[in-house]
C-alpha positions in Angstrom: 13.6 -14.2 -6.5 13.0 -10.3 -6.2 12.8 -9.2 -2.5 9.5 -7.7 -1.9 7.7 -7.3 0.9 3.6 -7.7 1.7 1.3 -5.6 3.5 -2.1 -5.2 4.1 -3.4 -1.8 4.4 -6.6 -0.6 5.9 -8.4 2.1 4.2 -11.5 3.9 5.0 -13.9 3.2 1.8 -13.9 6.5 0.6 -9.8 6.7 0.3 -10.6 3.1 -1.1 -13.0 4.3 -4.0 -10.8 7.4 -4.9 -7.8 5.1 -5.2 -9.7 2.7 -7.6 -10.9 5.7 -9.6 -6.7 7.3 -10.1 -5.6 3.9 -10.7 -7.9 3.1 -13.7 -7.2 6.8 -15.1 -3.7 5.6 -14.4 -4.0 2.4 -16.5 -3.4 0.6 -13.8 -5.0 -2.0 -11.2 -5.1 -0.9 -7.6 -2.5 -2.7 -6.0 0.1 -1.8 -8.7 -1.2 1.8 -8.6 -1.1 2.1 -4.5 2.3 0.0 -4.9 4.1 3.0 -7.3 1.8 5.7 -4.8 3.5 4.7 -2.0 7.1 4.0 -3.8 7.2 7.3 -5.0 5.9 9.2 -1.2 8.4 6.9 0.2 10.9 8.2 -1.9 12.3 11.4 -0.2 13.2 8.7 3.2 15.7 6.7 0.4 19.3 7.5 0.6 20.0 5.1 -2.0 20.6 7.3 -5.1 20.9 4.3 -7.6 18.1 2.7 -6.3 15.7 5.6 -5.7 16.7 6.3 -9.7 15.6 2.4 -10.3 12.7 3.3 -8.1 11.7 6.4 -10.3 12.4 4.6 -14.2 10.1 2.5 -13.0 7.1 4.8 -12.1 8.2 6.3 -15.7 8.1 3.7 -17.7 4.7 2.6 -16.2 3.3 5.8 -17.0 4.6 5.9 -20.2 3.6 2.5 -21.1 -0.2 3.6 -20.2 0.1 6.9 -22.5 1.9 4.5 -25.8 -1.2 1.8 -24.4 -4.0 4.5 -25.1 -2.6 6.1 -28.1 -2.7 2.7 -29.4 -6.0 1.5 -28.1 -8.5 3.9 -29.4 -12.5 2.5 -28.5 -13.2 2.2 -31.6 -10.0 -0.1 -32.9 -9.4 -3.1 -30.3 -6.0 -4.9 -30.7 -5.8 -7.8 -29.0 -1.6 -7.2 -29.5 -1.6 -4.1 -27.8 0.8 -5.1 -25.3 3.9 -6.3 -28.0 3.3 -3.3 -29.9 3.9 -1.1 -26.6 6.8 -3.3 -25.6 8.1 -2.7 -29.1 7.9 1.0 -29.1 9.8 1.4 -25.7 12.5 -0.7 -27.4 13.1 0.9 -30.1 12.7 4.9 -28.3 16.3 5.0 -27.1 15.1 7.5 -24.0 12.1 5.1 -23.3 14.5 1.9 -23.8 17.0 4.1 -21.6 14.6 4.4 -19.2 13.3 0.5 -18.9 16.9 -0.5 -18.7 16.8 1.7 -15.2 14.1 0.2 -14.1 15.0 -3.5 -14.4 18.5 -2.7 -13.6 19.8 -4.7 -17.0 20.0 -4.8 -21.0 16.1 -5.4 -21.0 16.9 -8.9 -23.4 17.9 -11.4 -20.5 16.0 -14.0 -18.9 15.7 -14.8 -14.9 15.3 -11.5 -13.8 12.6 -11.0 -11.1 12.7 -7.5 -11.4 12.0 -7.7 -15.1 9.6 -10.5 -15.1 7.5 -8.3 -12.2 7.8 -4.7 -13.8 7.0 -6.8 -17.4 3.9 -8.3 -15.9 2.6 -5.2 -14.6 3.2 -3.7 -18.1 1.6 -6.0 -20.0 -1.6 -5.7 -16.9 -1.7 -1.9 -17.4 -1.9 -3.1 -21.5 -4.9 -4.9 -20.4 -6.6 -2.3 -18.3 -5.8 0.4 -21.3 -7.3 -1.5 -23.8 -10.5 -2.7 -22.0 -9.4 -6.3 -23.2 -9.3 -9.6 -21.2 -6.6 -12.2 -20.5 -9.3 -14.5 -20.6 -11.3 -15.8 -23.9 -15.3 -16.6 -23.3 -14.4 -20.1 -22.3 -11.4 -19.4 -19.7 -8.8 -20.0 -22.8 -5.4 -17.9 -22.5 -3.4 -17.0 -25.7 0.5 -17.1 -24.8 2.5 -16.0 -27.9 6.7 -16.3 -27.6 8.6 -13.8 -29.3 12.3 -13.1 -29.8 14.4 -9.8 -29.9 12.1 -8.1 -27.9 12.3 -6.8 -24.1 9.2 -9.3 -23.2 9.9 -13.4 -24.0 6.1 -13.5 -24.5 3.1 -11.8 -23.7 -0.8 -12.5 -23.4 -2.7 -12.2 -26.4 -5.9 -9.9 -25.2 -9.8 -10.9 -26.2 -12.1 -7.5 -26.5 -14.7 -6.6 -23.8 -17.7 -7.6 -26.0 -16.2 -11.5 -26.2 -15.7 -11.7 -22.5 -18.9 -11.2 -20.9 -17.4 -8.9 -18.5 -14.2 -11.0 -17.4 -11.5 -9.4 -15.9 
């Protein structure tokens, strides 16, 4: 299990709303987004060099996995496979595959690795925020789909806004 630790933070509503505002221009949800915020302000206190490196591949690949997300997800063209198309493009872009390597700290193909399965999550999340889509069909069904060769062993199929009545 990945060593993480929890806090709660108390912010005065304003600093709340502006936080939700950069993290959906960001591609992100808000605890991801103040999660990388705070990772990357923390960063100059980090004598680590390896780590802070880990540290900053992953605020990269996050960022660029919401530009390859939009690119991909115009309004008028839903995909509800957005998310192993972007997985697929930082695989085969040696600096972006270079780059998500750094950030989960291995070859990006093995199982049981926390860092992985936490920094893959929040990719496929920021596919989902991107794209508008839902994890969740009308009826509360979830699509799974396994795939092989790829640096994700399976991702969430997404349902457009308009099937979803407004789900998260």
């Amino acid at each position: 299990m990945e060593n993480l630790n929890h806090m709660s933070v108390r912010l005065r509503p304003v600093v709340s709303q502006a936080l939700e505002h950069m993290a959906r221009d960001a591609g992100q949800e808000l605890a991801d987004y103040a999660a990388m915020v705070l990772t990357e302000h923390a960063g100059g206190a980090i004598k680590d060099q390896g780590l802070l490196s880990q540290l900053k591949a992953e605020g990269d690949i996050k960022r660029a996995a919401a530009d390859i997300a939009r690119r991909m997800s115009p309004p008028s063209a839903f995909d509800p496979d957005v998310t192993i198309h972007v997985f697929r493009e930082i695989r085969s872009d040696e600096k972006l595959a270079t780059l998500y390597q750094t950030a989960i700290g291995s070859s990006g193909f093995e199982r049981n690795n926390p860092t992985k399965a936490r920094i893959n999550r929040t990719l496929g999340s920021i596919c989902r925020v991107v794209s508008g889509g839902s994890s969740k069909g009308p009826n509360g069904e979830v699509t799974t789909v396994q795939v092989t060769g790829e640096f994700c062993h399976t991702y969430t199929r997404l349902f457009p806004p308009e099937q979803t009545n407004g789900w998260p």
